[in-house]
PLY file of the C-alpha trace (Angstrom):
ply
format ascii 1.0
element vertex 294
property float x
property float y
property float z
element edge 293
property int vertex1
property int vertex2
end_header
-1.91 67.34 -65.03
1.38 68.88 -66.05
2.56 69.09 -69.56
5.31 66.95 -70.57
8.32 68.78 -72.33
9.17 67.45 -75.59
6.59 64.71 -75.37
5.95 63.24 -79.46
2.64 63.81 -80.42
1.13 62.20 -83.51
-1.29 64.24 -85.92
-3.73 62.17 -87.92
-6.26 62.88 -90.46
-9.38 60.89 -91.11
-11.00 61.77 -94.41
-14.61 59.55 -94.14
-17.91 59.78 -96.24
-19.69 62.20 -94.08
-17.07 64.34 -92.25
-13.30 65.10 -92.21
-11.77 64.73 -88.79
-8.01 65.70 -87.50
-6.88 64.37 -84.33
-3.82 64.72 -81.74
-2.39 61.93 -79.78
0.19 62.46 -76.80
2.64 59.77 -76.35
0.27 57.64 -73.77
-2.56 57.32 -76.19
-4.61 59.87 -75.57
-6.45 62.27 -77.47
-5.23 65.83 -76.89
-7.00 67.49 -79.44
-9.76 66.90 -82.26
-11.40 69.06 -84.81
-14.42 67.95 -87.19
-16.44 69.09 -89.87
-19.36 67.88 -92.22
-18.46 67.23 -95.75
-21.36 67.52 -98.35
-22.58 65.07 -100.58
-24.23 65.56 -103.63
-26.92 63.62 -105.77
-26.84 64.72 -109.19
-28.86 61.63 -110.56
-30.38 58.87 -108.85
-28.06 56.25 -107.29
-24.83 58.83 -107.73
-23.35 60.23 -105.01
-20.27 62.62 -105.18
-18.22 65.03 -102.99
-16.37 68.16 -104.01
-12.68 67.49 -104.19
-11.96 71.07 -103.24
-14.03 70.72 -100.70
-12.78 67.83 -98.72
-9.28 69.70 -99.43
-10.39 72.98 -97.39
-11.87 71.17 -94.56
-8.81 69.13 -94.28
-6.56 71.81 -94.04
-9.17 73.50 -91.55
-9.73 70.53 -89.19
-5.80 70.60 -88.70
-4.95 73.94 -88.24
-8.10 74.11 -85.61
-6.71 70.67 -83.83
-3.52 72.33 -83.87
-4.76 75.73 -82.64
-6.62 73.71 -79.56
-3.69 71.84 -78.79
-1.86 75.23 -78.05
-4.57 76.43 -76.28
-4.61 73.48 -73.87
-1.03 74.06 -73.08
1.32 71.71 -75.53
3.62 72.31 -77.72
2.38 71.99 -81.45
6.51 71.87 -81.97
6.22 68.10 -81.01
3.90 66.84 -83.25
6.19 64.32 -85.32
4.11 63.68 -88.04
0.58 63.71 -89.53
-1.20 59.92 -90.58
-3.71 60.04 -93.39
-6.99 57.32 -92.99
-9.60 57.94 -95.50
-12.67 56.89 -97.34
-11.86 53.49 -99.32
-12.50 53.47 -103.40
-13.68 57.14 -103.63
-12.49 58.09 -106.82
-10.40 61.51 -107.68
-9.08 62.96 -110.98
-7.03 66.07 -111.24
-4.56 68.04 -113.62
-1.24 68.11 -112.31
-0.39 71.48 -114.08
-3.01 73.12 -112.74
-3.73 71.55 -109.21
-7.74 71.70 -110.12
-10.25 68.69 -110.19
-11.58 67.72 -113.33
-14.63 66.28 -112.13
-15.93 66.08 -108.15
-15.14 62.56 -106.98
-17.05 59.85 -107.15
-18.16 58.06 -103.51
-17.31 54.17 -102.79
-21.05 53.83 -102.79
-21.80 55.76 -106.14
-23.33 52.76 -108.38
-23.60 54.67 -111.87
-20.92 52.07 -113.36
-23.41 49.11 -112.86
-24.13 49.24 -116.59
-20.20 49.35 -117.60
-19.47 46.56 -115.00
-22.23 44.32 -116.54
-20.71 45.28 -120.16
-17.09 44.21 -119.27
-18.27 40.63 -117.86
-20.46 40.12 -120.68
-17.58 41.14 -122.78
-14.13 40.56 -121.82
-14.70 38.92 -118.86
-16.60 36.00 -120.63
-19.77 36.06 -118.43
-17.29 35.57 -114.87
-17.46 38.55 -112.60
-14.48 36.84 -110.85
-12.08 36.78 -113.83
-9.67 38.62 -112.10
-10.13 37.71 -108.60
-7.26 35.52 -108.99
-4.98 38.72 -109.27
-6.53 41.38 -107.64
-8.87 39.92 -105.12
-12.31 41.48 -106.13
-14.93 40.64 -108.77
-15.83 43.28 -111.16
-18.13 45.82 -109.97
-19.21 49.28 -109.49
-17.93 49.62 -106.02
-14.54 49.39 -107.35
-12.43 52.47 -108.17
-10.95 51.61 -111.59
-14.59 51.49 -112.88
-15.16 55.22 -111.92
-12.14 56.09 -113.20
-13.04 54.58 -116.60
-16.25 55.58 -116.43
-14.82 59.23 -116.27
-12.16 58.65 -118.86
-15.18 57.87 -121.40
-17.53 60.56 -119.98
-15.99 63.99 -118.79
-14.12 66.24 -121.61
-12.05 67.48 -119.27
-10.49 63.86 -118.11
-10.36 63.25 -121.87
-8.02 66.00 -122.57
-6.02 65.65 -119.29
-4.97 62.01 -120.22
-4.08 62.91 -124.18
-1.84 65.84 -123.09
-0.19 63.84 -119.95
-1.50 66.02 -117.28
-4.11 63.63 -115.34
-3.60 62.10 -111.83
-5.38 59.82 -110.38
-5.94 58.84 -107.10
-8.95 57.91 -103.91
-8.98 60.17 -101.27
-5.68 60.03 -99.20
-3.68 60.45 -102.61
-5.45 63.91 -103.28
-4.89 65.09 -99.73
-1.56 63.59 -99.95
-1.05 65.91 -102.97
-2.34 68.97 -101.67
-0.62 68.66 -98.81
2.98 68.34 -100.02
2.74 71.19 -102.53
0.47 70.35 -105.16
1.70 72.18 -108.45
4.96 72.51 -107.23
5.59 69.85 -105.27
3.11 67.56 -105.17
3.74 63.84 -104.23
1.50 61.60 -106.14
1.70 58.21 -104.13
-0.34 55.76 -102.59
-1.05 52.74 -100.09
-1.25 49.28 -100.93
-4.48 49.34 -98.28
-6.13 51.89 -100.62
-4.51 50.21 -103.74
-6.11 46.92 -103.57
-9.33 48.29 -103.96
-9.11 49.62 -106.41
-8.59 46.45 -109.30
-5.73 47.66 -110.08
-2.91 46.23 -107.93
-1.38 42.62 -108.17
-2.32 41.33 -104.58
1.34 39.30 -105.07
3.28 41.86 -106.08
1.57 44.86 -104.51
2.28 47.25 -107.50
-0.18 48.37 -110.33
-0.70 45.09 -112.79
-0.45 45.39 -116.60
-2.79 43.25 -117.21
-5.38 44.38 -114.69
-4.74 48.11 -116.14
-5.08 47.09 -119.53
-8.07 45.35 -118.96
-9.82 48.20 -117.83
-7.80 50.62 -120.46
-6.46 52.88 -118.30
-3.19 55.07 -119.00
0.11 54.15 -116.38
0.82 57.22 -116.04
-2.03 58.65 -114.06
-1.78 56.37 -111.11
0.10 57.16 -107.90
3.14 55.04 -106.71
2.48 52.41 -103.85
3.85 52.43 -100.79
3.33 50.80 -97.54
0.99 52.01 -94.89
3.76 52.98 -92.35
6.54 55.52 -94.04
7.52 58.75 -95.04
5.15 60.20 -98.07
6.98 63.25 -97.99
7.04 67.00 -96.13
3.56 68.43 -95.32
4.04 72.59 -97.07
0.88 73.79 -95.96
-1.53 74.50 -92.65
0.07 74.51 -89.15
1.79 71.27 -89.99
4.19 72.61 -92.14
7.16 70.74 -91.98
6.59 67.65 -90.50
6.10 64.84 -92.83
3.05 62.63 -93.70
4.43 59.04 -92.07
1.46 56.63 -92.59
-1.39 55.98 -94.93
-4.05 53.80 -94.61
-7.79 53.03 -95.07
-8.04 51.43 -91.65
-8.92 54.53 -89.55
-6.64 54.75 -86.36
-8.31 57.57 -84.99
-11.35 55.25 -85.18
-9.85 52.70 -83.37
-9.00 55.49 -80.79
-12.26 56.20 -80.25
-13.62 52.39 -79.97
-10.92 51.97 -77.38
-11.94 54.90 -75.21
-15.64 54.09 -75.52
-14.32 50.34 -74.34
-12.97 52.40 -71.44
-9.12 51.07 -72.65
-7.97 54.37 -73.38
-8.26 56.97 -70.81
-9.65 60.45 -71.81
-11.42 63.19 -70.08
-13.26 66.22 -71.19
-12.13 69.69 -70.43
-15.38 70.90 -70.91
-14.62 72.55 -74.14
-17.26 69.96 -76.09
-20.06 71.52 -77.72
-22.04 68.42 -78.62
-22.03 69.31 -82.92
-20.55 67.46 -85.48
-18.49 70.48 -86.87
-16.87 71.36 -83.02
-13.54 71.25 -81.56
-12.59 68.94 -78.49
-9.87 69.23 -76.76
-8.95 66.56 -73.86
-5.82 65.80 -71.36
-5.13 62.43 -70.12
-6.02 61.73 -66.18
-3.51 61.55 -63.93
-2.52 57.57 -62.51
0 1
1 2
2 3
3 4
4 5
5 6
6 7
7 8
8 9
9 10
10 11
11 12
12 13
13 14
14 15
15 16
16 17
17 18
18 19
19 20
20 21
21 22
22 23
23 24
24 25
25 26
26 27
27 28
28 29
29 30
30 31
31 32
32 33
33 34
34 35
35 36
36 37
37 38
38 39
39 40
40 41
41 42
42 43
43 44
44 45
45 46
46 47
47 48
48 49
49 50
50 51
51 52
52 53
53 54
54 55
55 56
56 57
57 58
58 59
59 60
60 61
61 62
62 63
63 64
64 65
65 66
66 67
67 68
68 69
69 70
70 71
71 72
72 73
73 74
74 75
75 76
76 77
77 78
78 79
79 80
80 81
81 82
82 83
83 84
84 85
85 86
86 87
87 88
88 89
89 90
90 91
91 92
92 93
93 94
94 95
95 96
96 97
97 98
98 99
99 100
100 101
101 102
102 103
103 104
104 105
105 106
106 107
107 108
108 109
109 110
110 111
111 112
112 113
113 114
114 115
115 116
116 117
117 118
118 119
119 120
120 121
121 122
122 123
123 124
124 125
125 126
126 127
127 128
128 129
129 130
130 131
131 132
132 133
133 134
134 135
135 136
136 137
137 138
138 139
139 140
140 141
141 142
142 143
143 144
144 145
145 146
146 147
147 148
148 149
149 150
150 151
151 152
152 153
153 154
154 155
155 156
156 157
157 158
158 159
159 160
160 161
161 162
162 163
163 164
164 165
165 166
166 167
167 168
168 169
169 170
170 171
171 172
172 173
173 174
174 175
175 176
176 177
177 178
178 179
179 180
180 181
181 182
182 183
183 184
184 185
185 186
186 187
187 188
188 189
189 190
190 191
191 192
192 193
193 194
194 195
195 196
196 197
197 198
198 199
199 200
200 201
201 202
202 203
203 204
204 205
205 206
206 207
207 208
208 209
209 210
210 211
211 212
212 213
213 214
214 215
215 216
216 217
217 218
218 219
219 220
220 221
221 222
222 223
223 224
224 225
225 226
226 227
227 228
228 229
229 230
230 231
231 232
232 233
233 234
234 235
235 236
236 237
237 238
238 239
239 240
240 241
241 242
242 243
243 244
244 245
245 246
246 247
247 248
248 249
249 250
250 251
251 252
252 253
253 254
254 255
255 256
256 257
257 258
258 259
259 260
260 261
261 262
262 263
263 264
264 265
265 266
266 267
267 268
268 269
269 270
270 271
271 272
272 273
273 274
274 275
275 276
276 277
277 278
278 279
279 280
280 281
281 282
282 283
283 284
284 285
285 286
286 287
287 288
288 289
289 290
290 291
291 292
292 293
């Protein structure tokens, strides 16, 4: 099949639990190129479960320049990707220091239950025995699955996130606001924003007013200043500065995963992709496909 000329491609990244995952979409649909790797998890007690923030940063920037490389190598243009979309892991929990661009603690997974004994204190306590007291605002009933816990949990047990939030330096954000970081320039030029997708889980965010809630936030005690700004799912974030997307902005976040959906659709035989027989069957390969012709 011949290669259309100036055909828009779309560039998304999928940031998950186990793996990190960039794909390329031509204008039709269909997958052009993918690139995948494994992202380590790591059990320092029982029941915790964390990743390394710097981690999940390299791989990112690997899986895209490797998509991007493939999609050169099976005869597009990288030129005409328009833009890169950003799905990730939902409530995964990240603090860095904004001067310095370095983690202050490795993030803490959605399914991470160390803040059981903190979420049973705060409904005993201020919550008056309800788990639901603030459902009617954010939507969720305290507990540990919830991002704001982690973050307070790290707030009263990591030095380092201590010190960050007395001298003004600490960010906050789940998974798609540290990549979103990185990508646009971190020290520099960093944008610190969010989604309202990856927002509402977090306890945080007025489900009527889709910003952060000062009454939710001081509830849990946590500092304005370190969360992200929301945005919607589907706009500009700002100008990727580093990997082979340089220059092309981030236009979408969300935790719904789009290159999931891609993949559930092709399976369901509704979108149409072949192999070029570049597969090699691991989880840490590159793919690279072209749409049949008819």
């Amino acid at each position: 099949m011949g290669r259309p000329d100036g055909e828009s491609l779309i560039a998304t990244l999928d940031a998950g639990t186990s793996s990190i995952r960039c794909m390329i979409f031509g204008s039709q649909r269909q997958v052009l190129a993918m690139h995948q790797l494994e992202i380590r998890r790591i059990y320092p007690e029982p029941s915790w479960v964390e990743q390394d923030p710097r981690d999940i940063m390299a791989k990112s920037i690997e899986c895209i320049n490797k998509a991007v490389d493939d999609l050169i190598f099976a005869g597009y243009g990288a030129e005409n990707i328009k833009g890169l979309g950003i799905t990730n892991q939902r409530e995964t929990t990240v603090v860095w220091d904004k001067r310095t661009g370095e983690p202050l603690y490795n993030a803490i997974l959605w399914l991470d239950n160390r803040t059981a004994d903190l979420s049973a204190t705060l409904i005993a306590g201020k919550g008056k025995g309800q788990a639901d007291c603030l459902q009617a605002a954010c939507g969720l009933p305290i507990h540990p699955y919830f991002s704001a816990l982690k973050l307070r949990w790290m707030m009263d047990n990591v030095p380092a996130v201590k010190e960050s939030i007395n001298t003004q330096s600490c960010l906050f954000g789940t998974v798609d606001s540290w990549i979103l970081w990185n990508l646009t320039g971190g020290v520099a030029h960093g944008v610190h924003k969010t989604d309202v997708t990856n927002a509402s889980r977090s306890m945080l965010m007025n489900l009527k007013t889709l910003q952060w809630d000062d009454k939710l936030i001081d509830f849990f005690g946590i500092p304005k200043t370190v969360l992200p700004q929301i945005c919607s799912s589907s706009e500009i974030y700002g100008d990727i500065r580093v990997s082979h997307l340089a220059g092309r902005p981030v236009a979408g976040v969300s935790t719904f995963s789009l290159a999931q959906k891609m993949i559930a659709l092709h399976n369901c035989g509704v979108v149409d992709v072949t192999d070029t027989g570049r597969s090699d069957g691991r989880l840490s390969g590159t793919w690279v496909h072209e749409a049949r012709d008819g």
